[in-house]
C-alpha positions, 0 to 999 in steps of 0.5 A: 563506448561506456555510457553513464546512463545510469547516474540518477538511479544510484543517486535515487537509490543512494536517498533510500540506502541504509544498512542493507545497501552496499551500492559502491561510490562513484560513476556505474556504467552501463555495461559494467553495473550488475557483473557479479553476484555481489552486485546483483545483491547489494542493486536489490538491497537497493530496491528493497529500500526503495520500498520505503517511499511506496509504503509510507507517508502521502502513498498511504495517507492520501486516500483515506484524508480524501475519504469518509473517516477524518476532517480537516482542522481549522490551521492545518496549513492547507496541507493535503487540503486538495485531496480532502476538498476533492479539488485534486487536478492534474497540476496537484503536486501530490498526483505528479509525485506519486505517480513519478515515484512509481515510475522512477521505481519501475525504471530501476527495477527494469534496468534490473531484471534486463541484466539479472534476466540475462544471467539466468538465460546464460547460465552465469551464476551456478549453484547457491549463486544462481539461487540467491539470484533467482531471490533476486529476481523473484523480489524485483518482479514482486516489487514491479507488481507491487508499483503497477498494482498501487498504481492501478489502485490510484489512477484506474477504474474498476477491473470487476466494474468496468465497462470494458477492460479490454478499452485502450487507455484504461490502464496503466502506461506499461514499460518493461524494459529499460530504455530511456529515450529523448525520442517521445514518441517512443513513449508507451500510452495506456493499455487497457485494464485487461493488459494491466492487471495481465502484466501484474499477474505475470510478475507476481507469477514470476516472483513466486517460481523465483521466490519458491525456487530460493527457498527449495535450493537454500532450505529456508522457510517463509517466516513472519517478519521477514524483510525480504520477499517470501513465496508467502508474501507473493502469494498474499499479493496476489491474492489482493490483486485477484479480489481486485479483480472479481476472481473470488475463488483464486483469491480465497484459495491463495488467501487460505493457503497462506494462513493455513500454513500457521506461519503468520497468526493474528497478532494477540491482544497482549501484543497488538501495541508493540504492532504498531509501536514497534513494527513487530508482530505474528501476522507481518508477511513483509516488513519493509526494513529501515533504521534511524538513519535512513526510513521513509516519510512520516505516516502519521503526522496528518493525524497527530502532533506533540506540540500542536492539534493534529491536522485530520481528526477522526469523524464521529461515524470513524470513531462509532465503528469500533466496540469499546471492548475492541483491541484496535479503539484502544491503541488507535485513537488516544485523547489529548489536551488542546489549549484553544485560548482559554478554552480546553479542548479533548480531542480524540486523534487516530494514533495507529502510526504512532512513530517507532521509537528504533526511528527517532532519537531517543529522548526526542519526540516522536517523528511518527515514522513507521516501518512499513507493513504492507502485508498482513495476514489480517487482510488475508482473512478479509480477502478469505471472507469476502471472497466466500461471501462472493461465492456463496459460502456464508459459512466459510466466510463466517469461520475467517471474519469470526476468526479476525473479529475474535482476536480483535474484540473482547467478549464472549457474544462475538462469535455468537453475533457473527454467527447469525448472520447472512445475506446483506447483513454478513457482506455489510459486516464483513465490510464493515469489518475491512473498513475498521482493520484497515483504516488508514492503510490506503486501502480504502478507495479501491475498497469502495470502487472495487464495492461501487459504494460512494460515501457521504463524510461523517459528522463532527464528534462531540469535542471537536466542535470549533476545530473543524473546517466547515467546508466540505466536511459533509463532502459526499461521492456517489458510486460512479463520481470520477474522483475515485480515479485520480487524473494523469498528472500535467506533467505526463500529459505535456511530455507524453504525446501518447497518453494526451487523449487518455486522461481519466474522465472529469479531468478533460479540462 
């Protein structure tokens, strides 16, 4: 009997659908749903849009409004307050849908890789066919390690830091397969941080054999820009994924590999805007495709507004971290006019998500919707330099954070201050250095976990004095405060009889 388990993925897949999707209209059963090669492209074009809700709006944002750099504005509407107060709890709804997003993902990317996997195994597809489906199948394990990964990111401690990574219930809930089951019992609870992080690296290992065996068979080259899964991309995955880890020299030599193949240079000066403008630039390994039509959420309306005072404004250290002379202080934070009653007021906004405008109607408004750009080759000379300075070698990291902060910032005595440093002064510059270039990319709570660095909010910047919520504006975490690992969500708690005992500490309430 054909059974239609499989109507809420197409409908969830139909919501991310754009020009790359081809999902035909109708009932898909089960047995019929992945047949032939068409099928397999058009469920991975599927998948690609699906990537837009994992690499854009609250996914991003969330973290970094939880963190040092921005204040709450007086009237913001309470939006994203929760994470700024640092009153997040399992009943938070940001949590739950974050969480689920993940996993309605992992789901559909499951019931991809039982079909895809056993067409390979049986030797369905032949020739071009059968590489296209290695593609395939290459981008859906990249994107499994992709949703574990961010995942781990949000509601894990730290792999390099922890007590004990083999402890059960550290870790994420990991399903591998789809089966889904009214049984609860039959649900999988925590594993630990060492099950985890293994299970990343076998889906990113798996994706680059695929990904590497399309590019041998079909004659094509990873290039910059590409909306599709790379061998490069993978490669730059994993090696964010190994400095998560502590494993300082496999990340370098990913990370070095990539960028000597010269095939993503650092975006020029003369180009850094259309970067962030229009979603274009040398150094993008993997740009998550979208259209006017059909794009992921708004990344940047918690910090800018056409009509009204932004939501979160840069905090006096945030703006102080960027030489007048740099590239990034210049596109990124922008001054506009606020009339509060009869009083002006120059606020400085952070602008790095200032809406592409391929994204919104032309002659309208800017809705600040990006296409994602989770993968650049900016954060591959960071991950080369930190992980030097974890080995001991100040002189290879010097090379790669010279190399990042010379294309950014304007004038001759850069390299020469780079060059002079050492010890604490290298490693907090090449801090320093990650918390400027990936400022508002969500990259920032795993930075600070991975570092066992707390924070204490920063001070009010001159012109934004009567436009900032007084609460919590100093909000301040040592290393160790369980904050930086979000709770389970109630949800998961109440359906899940596995993971009742494994919420996170400090949530037990």
């Amino acid at each position: 009997m054909k059974k239609n388990i499989f109507g809420i993925l197409v409908c969830s897949l139909a919501l991310f659908s754009c020009n790359m999707e081809l999902t035909p209209e109708g009932e898909i059963h089960d047995e019929e749903a992945l047949e032939s090669i068409e099928d397999f492209e058009s469920f991975t074009r599927g998948l690609y849009a699906m990537a837009r809700s994992f690499t854009s709006g609250d996914n991003v944002v969330l973290s970094d409004i939880q963190l040092d750099d921005f204040h709450a504005v007086i009237g913001n509407g309470n939006r994203r307050m929760d994470f700024y107060n640092g009153s997040i709890l399992p009943s938070t709804g940001e949590i739950a849908a974050i969480y689920s997003s993940y996993y309605a993902g992992i789901a559909e990317i499951n019931f991809f890789l039982d079909h895809a996997e056993s067409k390979l195994a049986d030797g369905s597809f032949a020739g071009e066919d059968a590489a296209t489906l290695s593609r395939c199948v290459g981008a859906a394990h990249f994107l499994r390690a992709y949703c574990y990964a961010s995942l781990a990111d949000k509601y894990c401690g730290s792999y390099r830091n922890a007590a004990d990574i083999e402890e059960e219930g550290t870790g994420l809930s990991l399903q591998l397969s789809y089966a889904p089951t009214a049984d609860n019992s039959k649900y999988p609870g925590r594993s630990s941080l060492k099950v985890t992080y293994a299970q990343i690296l076998s889906d990113l290992e798996k994706a680059l054999e695929e990904t590497t065996a399309y590019e041998a068979a079909s004659d094509t080259e990873p290039r910059s820009n590409s909306i599709y899964i790379t061998s490069d991309a993978v490669k730059a995955l994993t090696a964010r994924v190994h400095l998560t880890m502590g494993n300082a020299q496999r990340a370098f030599a990913l990370a070095d590999e990539v960028i000597a193949t010269n095939r993503y240079p650092l975006t020029d000066r003369n180009s850094f805007a259309k970067l962030w403008t229009d979603d274009e630039g040398s150094e993008i390994l993997w740009l998550v495709d979208a259209d006017y039509t059909y794009h992921g959420s708004a990344t940047g309306d918690a910090f800018a507004s056409n009509t009204t005072k932004s939501d979160y404004l840069p905090t006096k250290e945030c703006i102080f971290l960027f030489d007048e002379n740099d590239i990034r202080w210049t596109t990124w934070f922008d001054e506009k006019e606020y009339q509060d009653g009869d009083t002006k007021i120059l606020m400085c906004r952070f602008m790095k998500y200032p809406g592409n405008p391929d994204l919104y109607a032309t002659g309208a408004s800017s809705n600040f919707v990006q296409k994602g750009k989770p993968l650049r080759s900016a954060e591959l000379y960071l991950i080369a330099a930190e992980a030097c300075q974890d080995m001991g070698d100040e002189q290879k990291a010097i090379q790669y954070l010279s190399a990042l902060e010379t294309t950014r910032i304007k004038g001759s005595q850069v390299a020469k201050r780079i060059a002079a440093l050492s010890g604490t002064a290298l490693r907090d510059e090449i801090r320093d250095e990650r918390h400027r270039e990936m400022i508002g990319e969500g990259s920032r709570l795993a930075d600070l976990k991975r570092w066992q660095s707390g924070f204490t909010r920063g001070e009010i910047y001159e012109n934004h004095e009567g436009l900032i919520i007084s609460n919590y504006m100093n909000q301040h975490y040592d290393a160790d405060d369980y904050r930086f690992l979000w709770p389970l969500p109630q949800h998961e708690l109440d359906t899940n009889p596995q993971v009742r005992g494994q919420q996170n500490p400090g949530y037990d309430f």
